[in-house]
VEXTOR-98536 format. One record per residue (C-alpha): residue number from 1; residue in one letter; x, y, z. Coordinates in Angstrom, 1 decimal. Example, Ala and Ser with C-alpha at 12.3 -4.5 7.8 and 13.67 -1.06 7.14 Angstrom:
1;A;12.3;-4.5;7.8
2;S;13.7;-1.1;7.1
***
This chain:
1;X;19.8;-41.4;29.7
2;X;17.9;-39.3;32.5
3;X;19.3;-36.3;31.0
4;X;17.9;-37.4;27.2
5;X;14.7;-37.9;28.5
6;X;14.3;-34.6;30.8
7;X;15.3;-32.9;27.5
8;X;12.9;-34.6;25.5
9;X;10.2;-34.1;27.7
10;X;10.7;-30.4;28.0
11;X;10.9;-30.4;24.3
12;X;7.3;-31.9;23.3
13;X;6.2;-29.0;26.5
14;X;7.7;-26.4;24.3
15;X;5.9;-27.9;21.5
16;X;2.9;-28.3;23.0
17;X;2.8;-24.5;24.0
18;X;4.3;-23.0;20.9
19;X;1.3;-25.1;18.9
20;X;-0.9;-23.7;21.4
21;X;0.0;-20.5;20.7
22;X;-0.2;-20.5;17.1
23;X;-3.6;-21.8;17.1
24;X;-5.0;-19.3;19.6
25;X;-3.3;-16.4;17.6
26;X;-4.6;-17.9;14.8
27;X;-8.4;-18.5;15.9
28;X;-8.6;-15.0;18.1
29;X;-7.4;-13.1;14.3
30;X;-9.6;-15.2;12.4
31;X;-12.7;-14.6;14.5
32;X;-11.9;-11.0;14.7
33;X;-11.8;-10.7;10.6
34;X;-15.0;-13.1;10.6
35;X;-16.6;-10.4;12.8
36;X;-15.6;-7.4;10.7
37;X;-15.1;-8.4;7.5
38;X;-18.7;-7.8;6.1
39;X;-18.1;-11.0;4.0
40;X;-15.8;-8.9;1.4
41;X;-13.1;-11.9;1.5
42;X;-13.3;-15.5;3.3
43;X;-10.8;-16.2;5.8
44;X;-7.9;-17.8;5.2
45;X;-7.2;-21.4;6.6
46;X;-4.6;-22.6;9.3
47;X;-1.3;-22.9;7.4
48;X;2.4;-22.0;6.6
49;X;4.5;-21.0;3.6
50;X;6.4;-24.5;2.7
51;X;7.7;-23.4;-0.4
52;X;8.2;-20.7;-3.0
53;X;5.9;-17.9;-1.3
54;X;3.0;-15.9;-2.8
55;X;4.5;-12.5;-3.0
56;X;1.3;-9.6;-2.6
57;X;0.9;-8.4;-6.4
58;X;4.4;-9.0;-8.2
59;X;3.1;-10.2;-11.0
60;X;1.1;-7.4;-12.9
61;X;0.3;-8.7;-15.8
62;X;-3.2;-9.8;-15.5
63;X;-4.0;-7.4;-12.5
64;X;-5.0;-3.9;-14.4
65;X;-8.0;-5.6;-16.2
66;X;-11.0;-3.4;-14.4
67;X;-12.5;-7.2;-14.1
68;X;-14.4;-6.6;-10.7
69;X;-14.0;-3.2;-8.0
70;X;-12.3;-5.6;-5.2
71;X;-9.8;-8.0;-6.4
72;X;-8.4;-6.4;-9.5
73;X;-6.8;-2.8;-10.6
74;X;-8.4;-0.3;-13.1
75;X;-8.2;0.3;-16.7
76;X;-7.4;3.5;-17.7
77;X;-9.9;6.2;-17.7
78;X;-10.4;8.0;-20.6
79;X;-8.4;7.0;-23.2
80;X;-10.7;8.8;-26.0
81;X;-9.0;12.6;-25.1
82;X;-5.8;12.6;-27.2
83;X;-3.7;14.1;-24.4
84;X;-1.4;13.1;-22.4
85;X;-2.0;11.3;-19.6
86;X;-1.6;11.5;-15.8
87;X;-1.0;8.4;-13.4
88;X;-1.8;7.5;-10.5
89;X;-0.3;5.6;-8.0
90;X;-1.3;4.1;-4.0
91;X;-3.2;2.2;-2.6
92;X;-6.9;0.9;-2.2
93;X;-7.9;4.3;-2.0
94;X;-6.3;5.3;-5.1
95;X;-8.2;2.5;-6.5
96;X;-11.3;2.7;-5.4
97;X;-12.2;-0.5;-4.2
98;X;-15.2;-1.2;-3.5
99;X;-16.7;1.8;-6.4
100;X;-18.0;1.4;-9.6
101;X;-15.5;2.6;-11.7
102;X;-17.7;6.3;-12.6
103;X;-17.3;6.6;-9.0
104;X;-13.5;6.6;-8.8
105;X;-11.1;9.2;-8.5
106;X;-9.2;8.3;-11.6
107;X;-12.7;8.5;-13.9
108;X;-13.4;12.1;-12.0
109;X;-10.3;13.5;-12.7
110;X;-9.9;12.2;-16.1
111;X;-13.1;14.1;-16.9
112;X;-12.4;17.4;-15.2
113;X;-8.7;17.7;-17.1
114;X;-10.1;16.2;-20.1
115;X;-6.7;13.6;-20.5
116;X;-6.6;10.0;-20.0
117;X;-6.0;8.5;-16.7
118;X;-3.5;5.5;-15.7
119;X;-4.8;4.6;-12.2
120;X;-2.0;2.2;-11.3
121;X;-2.7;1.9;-7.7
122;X;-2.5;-1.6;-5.9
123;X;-4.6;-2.5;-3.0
124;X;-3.0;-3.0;0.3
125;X;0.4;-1.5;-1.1
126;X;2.4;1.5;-0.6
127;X;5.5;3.3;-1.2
128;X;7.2;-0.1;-2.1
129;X;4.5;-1.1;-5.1
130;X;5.2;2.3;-6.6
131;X;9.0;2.3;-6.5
132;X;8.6;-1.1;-8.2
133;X;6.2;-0.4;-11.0
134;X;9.1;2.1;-11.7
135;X;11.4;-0.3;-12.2
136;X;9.5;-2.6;-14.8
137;X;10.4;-2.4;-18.5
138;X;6.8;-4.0;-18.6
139;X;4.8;-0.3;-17.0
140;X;6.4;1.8;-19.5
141;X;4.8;-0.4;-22.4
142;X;1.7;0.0;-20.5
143;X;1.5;3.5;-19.4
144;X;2.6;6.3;-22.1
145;X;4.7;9.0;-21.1
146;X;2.6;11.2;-18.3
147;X;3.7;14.7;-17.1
148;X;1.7;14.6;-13.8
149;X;1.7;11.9;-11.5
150;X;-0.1;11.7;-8.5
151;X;0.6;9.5;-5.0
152;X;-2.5;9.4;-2.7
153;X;-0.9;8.6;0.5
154;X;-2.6;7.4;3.6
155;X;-0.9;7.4;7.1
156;X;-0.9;3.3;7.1
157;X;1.6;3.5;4.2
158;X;4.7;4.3;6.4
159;X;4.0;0.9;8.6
160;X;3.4;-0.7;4.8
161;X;6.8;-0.1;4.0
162;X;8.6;-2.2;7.0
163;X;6.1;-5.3;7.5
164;X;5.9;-8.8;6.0
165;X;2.4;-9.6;6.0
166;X;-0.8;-7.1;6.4
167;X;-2.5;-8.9;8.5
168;X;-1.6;-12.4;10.7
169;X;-4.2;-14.5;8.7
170;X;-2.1;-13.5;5.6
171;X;-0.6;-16.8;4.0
172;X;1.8;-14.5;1.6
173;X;4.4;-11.7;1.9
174;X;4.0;-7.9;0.9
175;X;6.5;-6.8;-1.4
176;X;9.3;-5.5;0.4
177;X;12.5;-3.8;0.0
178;X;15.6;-3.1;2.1
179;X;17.0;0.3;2.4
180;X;20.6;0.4;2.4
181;X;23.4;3.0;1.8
182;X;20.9;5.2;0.3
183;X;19.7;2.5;-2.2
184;X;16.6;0.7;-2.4
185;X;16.8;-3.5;-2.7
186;X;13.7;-5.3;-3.8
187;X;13.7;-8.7;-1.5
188;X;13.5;-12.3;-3.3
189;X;12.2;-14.5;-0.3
190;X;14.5;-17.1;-1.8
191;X;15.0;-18.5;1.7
192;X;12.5;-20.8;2.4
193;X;13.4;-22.0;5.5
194;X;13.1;-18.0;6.4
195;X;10.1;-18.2;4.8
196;X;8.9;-20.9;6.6
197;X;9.7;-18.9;10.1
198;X;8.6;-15.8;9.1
199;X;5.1;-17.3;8.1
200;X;4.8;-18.7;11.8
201;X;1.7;-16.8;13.2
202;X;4.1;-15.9;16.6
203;X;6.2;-14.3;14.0
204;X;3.6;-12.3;12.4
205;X;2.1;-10.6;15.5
206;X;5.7;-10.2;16.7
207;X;6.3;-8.2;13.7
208;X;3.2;-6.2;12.6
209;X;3.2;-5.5;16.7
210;X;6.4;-4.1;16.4
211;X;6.2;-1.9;13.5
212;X;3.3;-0.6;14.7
213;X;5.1;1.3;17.8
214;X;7.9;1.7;15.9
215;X;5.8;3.9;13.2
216;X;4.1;5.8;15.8
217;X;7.1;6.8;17.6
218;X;8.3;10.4;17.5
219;X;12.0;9.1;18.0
220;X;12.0;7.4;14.8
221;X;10.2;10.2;12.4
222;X;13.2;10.7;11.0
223;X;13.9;7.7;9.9
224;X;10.9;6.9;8.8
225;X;9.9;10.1;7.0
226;X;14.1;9.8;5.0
227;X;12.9;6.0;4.2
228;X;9.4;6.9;2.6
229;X;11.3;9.9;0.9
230;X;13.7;7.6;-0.8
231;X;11.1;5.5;-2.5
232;X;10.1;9.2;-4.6
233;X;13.0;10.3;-5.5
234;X;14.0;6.9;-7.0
235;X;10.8;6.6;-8.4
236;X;11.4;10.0;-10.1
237;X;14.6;9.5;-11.1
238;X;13.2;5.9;-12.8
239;X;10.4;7.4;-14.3
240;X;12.5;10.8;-15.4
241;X;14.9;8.7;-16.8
242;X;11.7;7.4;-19.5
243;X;9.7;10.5;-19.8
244;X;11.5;13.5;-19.1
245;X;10.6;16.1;-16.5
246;X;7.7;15.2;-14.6
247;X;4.9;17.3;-12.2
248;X;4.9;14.7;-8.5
249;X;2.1;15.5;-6.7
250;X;1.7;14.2;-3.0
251;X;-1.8;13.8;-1.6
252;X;-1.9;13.6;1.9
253;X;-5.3;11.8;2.7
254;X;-6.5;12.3;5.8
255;X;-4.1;13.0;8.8
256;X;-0.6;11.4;8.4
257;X;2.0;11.3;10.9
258;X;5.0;13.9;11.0
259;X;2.7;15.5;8.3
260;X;4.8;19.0;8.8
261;X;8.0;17.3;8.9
262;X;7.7;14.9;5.7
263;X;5.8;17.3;3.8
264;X;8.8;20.2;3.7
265;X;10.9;17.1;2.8
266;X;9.1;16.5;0.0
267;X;8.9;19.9;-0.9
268;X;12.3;20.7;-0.6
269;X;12.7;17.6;-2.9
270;X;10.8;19.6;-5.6
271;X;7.6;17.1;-5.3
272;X;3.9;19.0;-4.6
273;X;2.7;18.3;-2.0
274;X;-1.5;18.5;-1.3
275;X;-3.1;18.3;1.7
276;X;-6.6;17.1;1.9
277;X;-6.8;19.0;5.1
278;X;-6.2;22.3;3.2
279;X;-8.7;21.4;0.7
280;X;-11.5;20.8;3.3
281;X;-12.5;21.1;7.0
282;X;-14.7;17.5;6.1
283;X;-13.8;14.5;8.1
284;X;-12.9;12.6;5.7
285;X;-12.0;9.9;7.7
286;X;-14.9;9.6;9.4
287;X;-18.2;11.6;7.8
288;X;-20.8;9.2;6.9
289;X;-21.0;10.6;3.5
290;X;-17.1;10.4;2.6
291;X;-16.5;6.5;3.6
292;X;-18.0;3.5;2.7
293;X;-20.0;1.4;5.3
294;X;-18.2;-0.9;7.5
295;X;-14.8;-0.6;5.8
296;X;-13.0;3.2;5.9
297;X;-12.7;3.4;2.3
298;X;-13.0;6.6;0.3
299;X;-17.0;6.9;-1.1
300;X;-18.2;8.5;-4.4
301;X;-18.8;11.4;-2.1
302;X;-15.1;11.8;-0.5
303;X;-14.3;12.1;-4.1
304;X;-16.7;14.4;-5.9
305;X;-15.2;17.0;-2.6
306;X;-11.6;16.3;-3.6
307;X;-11.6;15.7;-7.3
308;X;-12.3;19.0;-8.5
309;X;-10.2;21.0;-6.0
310;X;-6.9;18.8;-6.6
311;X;-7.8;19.2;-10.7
312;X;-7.4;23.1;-9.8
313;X;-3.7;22.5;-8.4
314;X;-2.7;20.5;-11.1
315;X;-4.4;23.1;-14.1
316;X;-2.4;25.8;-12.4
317;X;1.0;24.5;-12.9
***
């Protein structure tokens, strides 16, 4: 009986702390976003996934719609040249969140090559998003057949690719895959109990504090730099296997980690890669004129710089 209620007792103790914990994790992150957030989005409340999660952006359909420059992906740019088109893929960046759609780097582009743009870049996505778009009868009905398509790549993409969650307020998953034996497998959360654990805030910073030194060490750039390379050439070969031979372009926006390394990977790969570091000595990343206030995000400016020169690339092939 002793033993039952010294194990009980030490049982509510771990509870106690373990609740502890996730409400201090939880109330440090959530005053750190109220702090920085510039009241973009509102912060997400105390809570766990119970059941079937929220997976980041798996369902499309209603998400190209050009309804507002935050929330919601673009329509395509235009679509009165009778060319054919060029797509887009990426992130936020890609986007243009936060721009008036004249503003973006779709619109830009579609202007200077005179064809019609399909920006189908997802905010807070990467690598993952793109492979999957690939693999949807759905984008082919949506997207006609484009010879040149273009992947703005930002350094954050590479930690994208292995984390659950962006952020630890986050009450849904990213879309995720597993690399294994050379292919990639799209994951189902159809676990909820698993769910259920890896929604625990503990679990969150565990993970996104993991990733992050595992992305930034040099022992790993292997690894990383084969894994991201995997997710273009099976989107080529998805999108090849619909259009016919395609022109893959590779931004690199800003600096990017094992740059050199993944870029003759890519290149040996038959993929094109542009640097925005050739294209200008601007700090993009940090000139007042190239991001937007209070959030990092490409401006109209960062964009009227780049637009024309990567326009050049793609009118020489």
């Amino acid at each position: 009986m002793k033993i039952f209620k010294y194990l009980l007792i030490n049982l509510l103790i771990i509870l106690i702390l373990l609740t502890g914990a996730e409400i201090f994790i939880y109330k440090t992150n959530a005053d750190s976003f109220k702090e920085n957030n510039c009241n973009f989005f509102e912060t997400a409340p105390f809570g766990y996934i119970l059941g079937d999660p929220n997976i980041h952006r798996i369902q499309l359909n209603n998400y190209f719609t050009g309804e507002n420059n935050v929330t919601t992906g673009r329509l395509p740019a235009g679509l009165e040249y009778k060319t054919e088109p060029a797509t887009i893929f990426g992130c936020s960046f890609a986007l243009g969140q936060f721009l008036e759609n004249e503003q973006t780097f779709s619109y830009k582009l579609s202007r200077i090559l005179k064809r019609p743009v399909y920006n189908r870049a997802v905010q807070g996505q990467g690598f993952q998003e793109m492979y999957y778009q690939s693999t949807l009868p759905e984008f082919y009905s949506d997207v006609p057949k484009s010879s040149d398509v273009i992947y703005v790549m930002i350094d954050d993409h590479y930690r994208r690719a292995y984390i659950n969650t962006m952020s630890i307020l986050d009450q849904y998953f990213l879309l995720h895959c597993k690399i294994k034996d050379g292919k990639i497998e799209i994951e189902t959360y159809e676990n909820n109990f698993m769910n259920f654990l890896k929604s625990l805030y503990m679990v969150k910073y565990t993970n996104l504090m993991y990733f992050e030194k595992y992305v930034n060490n040099d022992k790993n750039k292997d690894k990383i730099t084969d894994d991201a390379l995997l997710y273009f050439t099976k989107t080529r070969e998805n999108l090849e296997a619909k259009w016919g031979k395609i022109n893959f372009y590779v931004v690199f926006y800003g600096k990017i980690r094992f740059e050199d390394e993944f870029a003759k990977k890519l290149e040996d790969n038959g993929f094109k890669v542009i640097k925005t570091s050739d294209l200008t000595d601007a700090d993009l990343e940090n000139g007042e004129e190239y991001i937007i206030e209070n959030n990092g995000h490409p401006s109209e400016g960062a964009w009227n710089l780049l637009t024309p020169k990567i326009a050049e690339i793609i009118l020489k092939k």
